[in-house]
Biotite code that builds the C-alpha atoms (Angstrom):
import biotite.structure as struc

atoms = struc.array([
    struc.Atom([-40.018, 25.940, -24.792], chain_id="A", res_id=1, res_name="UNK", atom_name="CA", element="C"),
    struc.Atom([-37.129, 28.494, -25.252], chain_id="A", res_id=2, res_name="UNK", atom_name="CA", element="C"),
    struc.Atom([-33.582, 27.636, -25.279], chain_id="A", res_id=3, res_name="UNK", atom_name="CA", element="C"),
    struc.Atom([-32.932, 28.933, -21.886], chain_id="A", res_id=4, res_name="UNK", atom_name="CA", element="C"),
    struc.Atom([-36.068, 26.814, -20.097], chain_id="A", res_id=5, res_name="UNK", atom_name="CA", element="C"),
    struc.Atom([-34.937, 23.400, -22.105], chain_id="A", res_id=6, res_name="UNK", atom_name="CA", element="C"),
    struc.Atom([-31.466, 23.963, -20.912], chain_id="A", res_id=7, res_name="UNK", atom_name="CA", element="C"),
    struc.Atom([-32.681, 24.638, -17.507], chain_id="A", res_id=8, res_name="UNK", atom_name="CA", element="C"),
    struc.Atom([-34.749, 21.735, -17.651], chain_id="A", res_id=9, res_name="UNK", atom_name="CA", element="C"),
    struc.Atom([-32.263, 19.585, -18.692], chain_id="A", res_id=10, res_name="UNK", atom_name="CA", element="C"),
    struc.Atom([-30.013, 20.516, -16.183], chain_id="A", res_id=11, res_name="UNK", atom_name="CA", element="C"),
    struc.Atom([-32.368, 19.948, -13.526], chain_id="A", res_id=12, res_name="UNK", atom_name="CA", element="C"),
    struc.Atom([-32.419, 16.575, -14.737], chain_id="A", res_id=13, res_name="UNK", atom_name="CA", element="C"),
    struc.Atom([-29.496, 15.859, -14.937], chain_id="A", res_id=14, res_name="UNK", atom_name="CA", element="C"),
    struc.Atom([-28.755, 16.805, -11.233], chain_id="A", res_id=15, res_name="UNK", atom_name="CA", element="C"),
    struc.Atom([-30.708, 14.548, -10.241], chain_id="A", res_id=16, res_name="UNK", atom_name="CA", element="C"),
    struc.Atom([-29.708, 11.818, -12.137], chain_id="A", res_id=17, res_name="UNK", atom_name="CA", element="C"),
    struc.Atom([-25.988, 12.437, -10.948], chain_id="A", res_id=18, res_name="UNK", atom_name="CA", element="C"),
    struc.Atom([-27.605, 12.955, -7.427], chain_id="A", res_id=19, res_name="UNK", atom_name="CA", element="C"),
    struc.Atom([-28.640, 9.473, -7.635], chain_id="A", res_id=20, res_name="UNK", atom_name="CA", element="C"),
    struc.Atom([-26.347, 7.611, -9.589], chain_id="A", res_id=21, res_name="UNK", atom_name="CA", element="C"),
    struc.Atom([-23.617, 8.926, -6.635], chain_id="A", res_id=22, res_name="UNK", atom_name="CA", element="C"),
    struc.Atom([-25.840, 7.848, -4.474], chain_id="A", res_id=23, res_name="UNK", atom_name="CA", element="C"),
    struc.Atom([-25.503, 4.169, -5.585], chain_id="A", res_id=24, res_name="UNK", atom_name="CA", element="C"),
    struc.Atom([-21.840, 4.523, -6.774], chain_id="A", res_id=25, res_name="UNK", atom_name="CA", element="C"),
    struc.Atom([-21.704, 5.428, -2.994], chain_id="A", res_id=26, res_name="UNK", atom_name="CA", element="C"),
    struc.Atom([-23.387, 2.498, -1.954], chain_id="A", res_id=27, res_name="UNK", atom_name="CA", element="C"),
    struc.Atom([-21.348, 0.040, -4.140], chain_id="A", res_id=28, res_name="UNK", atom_name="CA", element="C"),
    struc.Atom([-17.655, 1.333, -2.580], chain_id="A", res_id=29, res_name="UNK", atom_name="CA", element="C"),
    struc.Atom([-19.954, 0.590, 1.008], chain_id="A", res_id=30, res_name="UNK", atom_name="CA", element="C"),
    struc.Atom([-20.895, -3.024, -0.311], chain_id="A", res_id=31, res_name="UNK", atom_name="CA", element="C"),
    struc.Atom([-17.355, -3.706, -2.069], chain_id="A", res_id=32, res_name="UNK", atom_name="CA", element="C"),
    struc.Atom([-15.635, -2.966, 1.464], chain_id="A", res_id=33, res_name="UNK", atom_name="CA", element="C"),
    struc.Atom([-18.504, -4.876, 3.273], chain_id="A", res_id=34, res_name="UNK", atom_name="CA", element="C"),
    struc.Atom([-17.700, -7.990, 0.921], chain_id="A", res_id=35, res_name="UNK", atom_name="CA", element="C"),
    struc.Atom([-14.051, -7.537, 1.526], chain_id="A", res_id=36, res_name="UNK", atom_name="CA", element="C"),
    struc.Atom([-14.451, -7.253, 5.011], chain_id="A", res_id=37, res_name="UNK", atom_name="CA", element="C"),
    struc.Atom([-16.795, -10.528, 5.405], chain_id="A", res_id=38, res_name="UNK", atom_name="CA", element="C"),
    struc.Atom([-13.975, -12.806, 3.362], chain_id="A", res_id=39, res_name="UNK", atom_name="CA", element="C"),
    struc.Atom([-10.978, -11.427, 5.168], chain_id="A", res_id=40, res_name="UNK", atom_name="CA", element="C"),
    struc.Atom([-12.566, -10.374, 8.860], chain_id="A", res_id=41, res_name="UNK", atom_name="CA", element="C"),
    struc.Atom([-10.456, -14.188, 10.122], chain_id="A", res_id=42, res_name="UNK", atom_name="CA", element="C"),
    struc.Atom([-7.453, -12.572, 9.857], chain_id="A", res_id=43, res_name="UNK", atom_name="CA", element="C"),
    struc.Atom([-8.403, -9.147, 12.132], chain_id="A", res_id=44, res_name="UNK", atom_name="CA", element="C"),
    struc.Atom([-8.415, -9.273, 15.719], chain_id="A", res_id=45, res_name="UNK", atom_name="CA", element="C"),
    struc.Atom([-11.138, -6.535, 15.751], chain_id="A", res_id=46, res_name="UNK", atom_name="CA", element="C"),
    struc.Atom([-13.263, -7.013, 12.536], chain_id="A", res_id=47, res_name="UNK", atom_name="CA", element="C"),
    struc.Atom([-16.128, -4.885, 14.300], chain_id="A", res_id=48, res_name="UNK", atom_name="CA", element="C"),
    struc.Atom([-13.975, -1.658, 14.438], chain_id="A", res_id=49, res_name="UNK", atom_name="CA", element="C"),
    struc.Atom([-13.410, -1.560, 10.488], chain_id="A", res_id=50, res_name="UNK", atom_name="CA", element="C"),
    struc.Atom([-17.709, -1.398, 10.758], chain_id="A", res_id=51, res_name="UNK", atom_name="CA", element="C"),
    struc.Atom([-17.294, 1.201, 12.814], chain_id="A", res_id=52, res_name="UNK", atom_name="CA", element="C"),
    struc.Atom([-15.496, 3.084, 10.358], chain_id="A", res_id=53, res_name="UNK", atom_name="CA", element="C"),
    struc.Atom([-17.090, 1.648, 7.236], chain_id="A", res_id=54, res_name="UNK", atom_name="CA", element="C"),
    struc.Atom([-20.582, 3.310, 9.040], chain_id="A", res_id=55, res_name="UNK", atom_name="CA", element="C"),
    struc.Atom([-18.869, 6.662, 10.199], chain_id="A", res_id=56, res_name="UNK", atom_name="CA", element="C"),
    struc.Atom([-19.264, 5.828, 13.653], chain_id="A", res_id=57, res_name="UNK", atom_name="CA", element="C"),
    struc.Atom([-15.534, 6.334, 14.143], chain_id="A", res_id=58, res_name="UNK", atom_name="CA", element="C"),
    struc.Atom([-12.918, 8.289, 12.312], chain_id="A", res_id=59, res_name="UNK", atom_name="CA", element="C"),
    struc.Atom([-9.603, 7.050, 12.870], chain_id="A", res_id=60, res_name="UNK", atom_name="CA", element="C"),
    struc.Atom([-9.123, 2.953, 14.598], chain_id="A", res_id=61, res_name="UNK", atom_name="CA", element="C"),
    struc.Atom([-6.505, 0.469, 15.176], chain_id="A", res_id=62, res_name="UNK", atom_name="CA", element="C"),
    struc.Atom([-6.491, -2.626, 13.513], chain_id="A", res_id=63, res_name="UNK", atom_name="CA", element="C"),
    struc.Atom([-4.991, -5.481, 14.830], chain_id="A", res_id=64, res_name="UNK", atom_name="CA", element="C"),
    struc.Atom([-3.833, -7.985, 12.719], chain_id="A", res_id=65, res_name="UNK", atom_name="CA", element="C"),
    struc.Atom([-4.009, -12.035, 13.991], chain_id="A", res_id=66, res_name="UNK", atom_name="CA", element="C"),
    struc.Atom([-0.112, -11.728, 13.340], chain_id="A", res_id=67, res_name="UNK", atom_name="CA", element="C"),
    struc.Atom([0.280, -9.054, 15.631], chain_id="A", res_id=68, res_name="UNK", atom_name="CA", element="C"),
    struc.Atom([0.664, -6.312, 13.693], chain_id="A", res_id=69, res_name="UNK", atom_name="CA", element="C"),
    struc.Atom([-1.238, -2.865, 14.317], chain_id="A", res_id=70, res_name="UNK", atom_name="CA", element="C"),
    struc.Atom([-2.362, -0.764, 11.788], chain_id="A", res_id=71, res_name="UNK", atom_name="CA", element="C"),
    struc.Atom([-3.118, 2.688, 14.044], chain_id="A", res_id=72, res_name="UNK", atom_name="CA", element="C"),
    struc.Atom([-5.061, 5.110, 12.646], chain_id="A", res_id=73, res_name="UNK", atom_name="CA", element="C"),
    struc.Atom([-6.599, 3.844, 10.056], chain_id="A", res_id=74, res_name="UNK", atom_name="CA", element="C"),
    struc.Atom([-9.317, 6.409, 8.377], chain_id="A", res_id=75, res_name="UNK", atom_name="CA", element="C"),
    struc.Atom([-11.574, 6.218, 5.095], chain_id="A", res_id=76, res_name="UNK", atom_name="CA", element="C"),
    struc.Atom([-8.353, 7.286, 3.130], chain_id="A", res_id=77, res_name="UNK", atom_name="CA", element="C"),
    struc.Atom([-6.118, 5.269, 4.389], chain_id="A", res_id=78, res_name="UNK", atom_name="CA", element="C"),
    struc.Atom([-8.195, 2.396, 3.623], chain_id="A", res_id=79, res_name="UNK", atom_name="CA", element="C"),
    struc.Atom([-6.419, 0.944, 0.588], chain_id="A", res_id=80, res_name="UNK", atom_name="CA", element="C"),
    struc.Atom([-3.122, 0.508, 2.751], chain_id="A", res_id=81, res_name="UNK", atom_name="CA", element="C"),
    struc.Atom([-4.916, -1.692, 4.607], chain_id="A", res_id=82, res_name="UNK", atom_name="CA", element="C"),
    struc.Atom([-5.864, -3.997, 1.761], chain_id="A", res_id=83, res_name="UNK", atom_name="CA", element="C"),
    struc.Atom([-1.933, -3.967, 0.389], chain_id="A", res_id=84, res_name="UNK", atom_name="CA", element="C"),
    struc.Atom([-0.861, -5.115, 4.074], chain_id="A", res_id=85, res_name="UNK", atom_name="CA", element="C"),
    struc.Atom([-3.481, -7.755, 3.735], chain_id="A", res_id=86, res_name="UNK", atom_name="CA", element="C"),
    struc.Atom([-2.170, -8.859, 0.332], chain_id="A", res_id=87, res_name="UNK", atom_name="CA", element="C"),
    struc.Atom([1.338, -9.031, 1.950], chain_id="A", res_id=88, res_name="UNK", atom_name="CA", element="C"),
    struc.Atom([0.469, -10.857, 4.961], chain_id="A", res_id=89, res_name="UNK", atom_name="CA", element="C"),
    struc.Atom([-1.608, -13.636, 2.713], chain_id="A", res_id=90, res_name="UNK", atom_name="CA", element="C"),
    struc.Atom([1.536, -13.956, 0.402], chain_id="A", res_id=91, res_name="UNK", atom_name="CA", element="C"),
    struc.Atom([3.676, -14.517, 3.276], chain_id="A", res_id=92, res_name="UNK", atom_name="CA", element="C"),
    struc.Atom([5.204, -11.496, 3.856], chain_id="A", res_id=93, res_name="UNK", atom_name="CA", element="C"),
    struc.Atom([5.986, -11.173, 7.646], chain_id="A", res_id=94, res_name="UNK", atom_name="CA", element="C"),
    struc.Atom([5.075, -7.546, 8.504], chain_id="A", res_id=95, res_name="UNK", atom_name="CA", element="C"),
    struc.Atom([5.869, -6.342, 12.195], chain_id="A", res_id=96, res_name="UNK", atom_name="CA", element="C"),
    struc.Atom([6.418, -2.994, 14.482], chain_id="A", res_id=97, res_name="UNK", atom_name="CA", element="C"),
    struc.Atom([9.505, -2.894, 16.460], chain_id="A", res_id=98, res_name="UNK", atom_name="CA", element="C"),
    struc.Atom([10.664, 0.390, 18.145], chain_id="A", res_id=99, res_name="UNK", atom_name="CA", element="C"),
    struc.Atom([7.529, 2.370, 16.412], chain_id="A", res_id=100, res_name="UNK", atom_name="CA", element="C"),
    struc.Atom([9.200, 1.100, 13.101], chain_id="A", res_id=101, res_name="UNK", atom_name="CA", element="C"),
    struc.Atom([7.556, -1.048, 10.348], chain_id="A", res_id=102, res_name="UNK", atom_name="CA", element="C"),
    struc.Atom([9.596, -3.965, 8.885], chain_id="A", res_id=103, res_name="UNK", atom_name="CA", element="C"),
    struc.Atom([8.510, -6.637, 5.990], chain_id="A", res_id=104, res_name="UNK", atom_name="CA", element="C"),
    struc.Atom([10.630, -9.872, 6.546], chain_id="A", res_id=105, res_name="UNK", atom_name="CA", element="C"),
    struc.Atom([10.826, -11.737, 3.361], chain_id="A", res_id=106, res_name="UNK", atom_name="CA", element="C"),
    struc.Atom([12.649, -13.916, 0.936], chain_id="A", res_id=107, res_name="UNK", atom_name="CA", element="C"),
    struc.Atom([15.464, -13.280, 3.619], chain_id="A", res_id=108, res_name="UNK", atom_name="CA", element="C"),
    struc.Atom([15.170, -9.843, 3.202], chain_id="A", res_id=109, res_name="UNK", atom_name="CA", element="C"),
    struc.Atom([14.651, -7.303, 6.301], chain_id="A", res_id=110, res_name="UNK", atom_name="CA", element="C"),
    struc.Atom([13.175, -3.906, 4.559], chain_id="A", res_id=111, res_name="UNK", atom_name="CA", element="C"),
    struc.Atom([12.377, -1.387, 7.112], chain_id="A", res_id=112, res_name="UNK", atom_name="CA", element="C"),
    struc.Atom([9.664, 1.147, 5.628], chain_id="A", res_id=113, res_name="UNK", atom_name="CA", element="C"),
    struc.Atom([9.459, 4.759, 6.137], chain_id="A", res_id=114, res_name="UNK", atom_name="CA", element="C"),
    struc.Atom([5.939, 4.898, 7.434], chain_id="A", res_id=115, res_name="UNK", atom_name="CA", element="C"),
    struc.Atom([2.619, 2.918, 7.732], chain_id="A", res_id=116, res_name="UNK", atom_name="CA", element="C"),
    struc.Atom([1.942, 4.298, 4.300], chain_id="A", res_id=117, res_name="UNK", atom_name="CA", element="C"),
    struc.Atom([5.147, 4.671, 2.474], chain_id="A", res_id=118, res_name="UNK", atom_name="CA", element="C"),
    struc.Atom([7.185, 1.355, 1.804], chain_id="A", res_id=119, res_name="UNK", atom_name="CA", element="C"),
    struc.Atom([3.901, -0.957, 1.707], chain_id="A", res_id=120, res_name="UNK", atom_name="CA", element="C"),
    struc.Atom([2.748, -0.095, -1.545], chain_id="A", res_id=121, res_name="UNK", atom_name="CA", element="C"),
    struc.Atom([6.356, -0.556, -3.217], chain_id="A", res_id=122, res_name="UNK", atom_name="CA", element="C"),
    struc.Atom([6.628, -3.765, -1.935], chain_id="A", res_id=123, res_name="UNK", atom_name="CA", element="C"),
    struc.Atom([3.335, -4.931, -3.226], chain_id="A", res_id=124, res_name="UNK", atom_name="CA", element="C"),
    struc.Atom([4.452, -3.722, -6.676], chain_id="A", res_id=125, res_name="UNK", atom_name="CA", element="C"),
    struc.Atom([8.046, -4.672, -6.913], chain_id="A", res_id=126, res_name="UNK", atom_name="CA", element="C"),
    struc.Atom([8.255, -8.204, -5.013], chain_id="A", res_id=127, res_name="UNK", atom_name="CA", element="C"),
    struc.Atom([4.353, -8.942, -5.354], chain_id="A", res_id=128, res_name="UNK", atom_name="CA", element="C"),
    struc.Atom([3.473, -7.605, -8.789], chain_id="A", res_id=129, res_name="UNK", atom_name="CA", element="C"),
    struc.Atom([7.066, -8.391, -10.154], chain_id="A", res_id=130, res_name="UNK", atom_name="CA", element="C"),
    struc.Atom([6.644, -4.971, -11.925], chain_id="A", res_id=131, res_name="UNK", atom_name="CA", element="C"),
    struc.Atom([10.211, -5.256, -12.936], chain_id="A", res_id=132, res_name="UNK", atom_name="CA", element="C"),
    struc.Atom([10.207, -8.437, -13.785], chain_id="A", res_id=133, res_name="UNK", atom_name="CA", element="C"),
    struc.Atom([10.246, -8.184, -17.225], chain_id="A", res_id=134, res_name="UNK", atom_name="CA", element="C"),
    struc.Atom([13.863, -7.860, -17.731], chain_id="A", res_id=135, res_name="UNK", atom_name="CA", element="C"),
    struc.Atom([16.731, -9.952, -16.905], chain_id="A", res_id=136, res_name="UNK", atom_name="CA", element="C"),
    struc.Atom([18.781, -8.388, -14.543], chain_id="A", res_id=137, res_name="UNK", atom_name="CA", element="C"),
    struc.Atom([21.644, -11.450, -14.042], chain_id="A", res_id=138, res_name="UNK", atom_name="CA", element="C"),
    struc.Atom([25.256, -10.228, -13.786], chain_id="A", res_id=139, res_name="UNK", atom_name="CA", element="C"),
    struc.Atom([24.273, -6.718, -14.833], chain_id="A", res_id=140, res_name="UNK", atom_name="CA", element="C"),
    struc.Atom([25.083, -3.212, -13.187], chain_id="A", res_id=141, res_name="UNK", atom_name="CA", element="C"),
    struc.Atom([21.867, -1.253, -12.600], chain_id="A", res_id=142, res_name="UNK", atom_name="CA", element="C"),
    struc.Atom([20.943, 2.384, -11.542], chain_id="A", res_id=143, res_name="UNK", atom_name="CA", element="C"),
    struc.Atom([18.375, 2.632, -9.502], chain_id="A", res_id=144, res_name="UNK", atom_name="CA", element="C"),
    struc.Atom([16.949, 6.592, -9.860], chain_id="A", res_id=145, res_name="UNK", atom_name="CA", element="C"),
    struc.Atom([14.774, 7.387, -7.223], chain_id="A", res_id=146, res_name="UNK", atom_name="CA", element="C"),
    struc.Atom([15.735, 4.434, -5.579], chain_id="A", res_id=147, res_name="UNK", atom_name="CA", element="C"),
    struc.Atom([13.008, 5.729, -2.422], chain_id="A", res_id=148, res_name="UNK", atom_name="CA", element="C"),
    struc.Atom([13.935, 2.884, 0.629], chain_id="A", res_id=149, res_name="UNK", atom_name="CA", element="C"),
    struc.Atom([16.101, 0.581, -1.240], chain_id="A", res_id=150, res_name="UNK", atom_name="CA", element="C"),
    struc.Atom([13.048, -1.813, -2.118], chain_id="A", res_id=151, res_name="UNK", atom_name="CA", element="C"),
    struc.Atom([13.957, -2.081, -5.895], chain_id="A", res_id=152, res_name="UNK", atom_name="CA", element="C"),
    struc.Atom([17.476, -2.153, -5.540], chain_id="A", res_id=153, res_name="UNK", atom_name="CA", element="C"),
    struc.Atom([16.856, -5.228, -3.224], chain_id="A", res_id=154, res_name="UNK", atom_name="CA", element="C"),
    struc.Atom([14.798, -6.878, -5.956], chain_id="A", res_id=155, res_name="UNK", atom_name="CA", element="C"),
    struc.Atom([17.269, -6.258, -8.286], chain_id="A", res_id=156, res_name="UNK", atom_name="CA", element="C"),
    struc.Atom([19.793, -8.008, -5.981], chain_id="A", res_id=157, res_name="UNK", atom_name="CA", element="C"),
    struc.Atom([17.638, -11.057, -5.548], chain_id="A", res_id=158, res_name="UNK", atom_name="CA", element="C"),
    struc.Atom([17.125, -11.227, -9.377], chain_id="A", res_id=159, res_name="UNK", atom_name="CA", element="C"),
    struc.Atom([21.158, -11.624, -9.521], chain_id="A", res_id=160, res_name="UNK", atom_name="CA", element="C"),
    struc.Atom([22.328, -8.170, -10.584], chain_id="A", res_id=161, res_name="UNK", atom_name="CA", element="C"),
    struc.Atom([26.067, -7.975, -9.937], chain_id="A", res_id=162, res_name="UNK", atom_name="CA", element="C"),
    struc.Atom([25.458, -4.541, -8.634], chain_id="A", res_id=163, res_name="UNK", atom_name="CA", element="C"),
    struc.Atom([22.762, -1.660, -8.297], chain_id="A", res_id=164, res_name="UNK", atom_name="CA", element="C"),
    struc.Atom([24.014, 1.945, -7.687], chain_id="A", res_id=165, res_name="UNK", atom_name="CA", element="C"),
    struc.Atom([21.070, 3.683, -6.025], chain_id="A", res_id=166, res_name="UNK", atom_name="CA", element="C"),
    struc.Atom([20.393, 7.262, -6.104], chain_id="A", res_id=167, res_name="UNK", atom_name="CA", element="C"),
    struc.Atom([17.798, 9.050, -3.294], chain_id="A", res_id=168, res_name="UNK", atom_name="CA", element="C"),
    struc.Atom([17.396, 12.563, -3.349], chain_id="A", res_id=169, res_name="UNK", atom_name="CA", element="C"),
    struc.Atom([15.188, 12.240, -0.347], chain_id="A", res_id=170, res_name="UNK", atom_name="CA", element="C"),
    struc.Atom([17.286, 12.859, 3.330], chain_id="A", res_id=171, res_name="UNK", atom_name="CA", element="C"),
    struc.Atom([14.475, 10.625, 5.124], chain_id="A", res_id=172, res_name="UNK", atom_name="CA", element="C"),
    struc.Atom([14.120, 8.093, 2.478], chain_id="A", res_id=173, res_name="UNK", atom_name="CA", element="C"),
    struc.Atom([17.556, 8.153, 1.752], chain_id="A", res_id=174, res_name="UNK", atom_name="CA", element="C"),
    struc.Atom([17.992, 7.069, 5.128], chain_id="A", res_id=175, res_name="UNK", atom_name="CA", element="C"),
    struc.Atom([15.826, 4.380, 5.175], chain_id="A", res_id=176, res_name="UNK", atom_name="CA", element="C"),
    struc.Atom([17.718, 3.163, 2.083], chain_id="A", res_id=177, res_name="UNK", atom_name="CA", element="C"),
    struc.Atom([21.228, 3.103, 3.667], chain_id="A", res_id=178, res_name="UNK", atom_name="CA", element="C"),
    struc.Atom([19.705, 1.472, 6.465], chain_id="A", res_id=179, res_name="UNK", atom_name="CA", element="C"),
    struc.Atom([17.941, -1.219, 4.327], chain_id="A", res_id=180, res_name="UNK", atom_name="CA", element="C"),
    struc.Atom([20.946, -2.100, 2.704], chain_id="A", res_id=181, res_name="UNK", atom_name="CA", element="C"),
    struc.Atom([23.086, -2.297, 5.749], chain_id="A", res_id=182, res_name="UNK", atom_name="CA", element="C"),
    struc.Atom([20.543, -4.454, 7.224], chain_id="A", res_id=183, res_name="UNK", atom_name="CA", element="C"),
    struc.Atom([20.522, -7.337, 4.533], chain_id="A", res_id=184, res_name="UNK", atom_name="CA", element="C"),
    struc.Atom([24.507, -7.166, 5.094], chain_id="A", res_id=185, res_name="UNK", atom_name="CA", element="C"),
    struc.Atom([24.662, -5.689, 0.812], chain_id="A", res_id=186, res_name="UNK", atom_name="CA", element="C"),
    struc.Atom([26.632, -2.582, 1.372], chain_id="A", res_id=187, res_name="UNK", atom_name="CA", element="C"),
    struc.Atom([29.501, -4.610, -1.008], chain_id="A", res_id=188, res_name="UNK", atom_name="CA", element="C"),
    struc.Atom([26.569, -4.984, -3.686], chain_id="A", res_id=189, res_name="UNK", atom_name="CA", element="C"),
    struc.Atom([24.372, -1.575, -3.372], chain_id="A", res_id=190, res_name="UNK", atom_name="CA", element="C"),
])
């Protein structure tokens, strides 16, 4: 065999050994959501229409929480979001829709988030994750750059920092942020 046929060969090969291997990598995301969805399907309303999804039978559904919350449109991407509501709801976090708006009511705190998808994830990392909590924040001043909906600068507060000056350059987050802070009465703090 020449250089060009081996190569060839090889190649050929190795297509479909990738062929197949994504086949079962494929297959494996399928049976890790299948086993997520068999330990948590108590807590949905409508367990059946994440199946429905999971087997491409539907693109977009609504899942309703046994809390009452709705999580509309969820899709194959979106998926993950689903799991860090999930995580929030099992550690307590109360997470409702009033107005078409999405709060999390914990640890006394009201935090309004900007969307479905934006806010969620922060507050699984911050307040779940304690990302931050590494350092001690008591009686300090801290800047909070990039300080998105006001989630950090909240944790900061609740980890006794005298004060946090946050900085958005976001108009829509930023929003969200003055709102946050207005709405766990900290204006005097953030």
């Amino acid at each position: 065999m020449n250089l060009i046929t081996t190569t060839k060969f090889y190649l050929n090969k190795f297509k479909i050994l990738k062929k197949y291997f994504g086949y079962l990598i494929g297959k494996s995301e399928l049976i890790r959501k299948l086993t997520w969805l068999i330990n948590y399907y108590n807590k949905f309303d409508n367990p059946f229409e994440i199946l429905f999804l999971l087997f491409n039978f539907r693109k977009n559904i609504n899942i309703r929480f046994k809390n009452g919350f709705i999580f509309k449109d969820l899709n194959k991407k979106s998926w993950k979001y689903l799991v860090y509501y999930l995580n929030a709801i099992n550690n307590g976090i109360i997470i409702n829709r009033i107005d078409n708006k999405i709060y999390a009511n914990f640890n006394g705190l009201k935090i309004r988030l900007l969307d479905q998808i934006n806010g969620i994830y922060q507050i699984k990392e911050i307040f779940l994750d304690e990302s931050y909590g590494v350092l001690d924040y008591n009686n300090k001043l801290v800047y909070d750059i990039g300080g998105f909906i006001g989630t950090s600068a909240l944790y900061f507060i609740l980890k006794g920092a005298k004060r946090v000056n946050a900085f958005e350059v976001n108009r829509e987050s930023y929003k969200t942020l003055i709102k946050n802070i207005l709405n766990n009465e900290l204006s005097d703090r953030i």
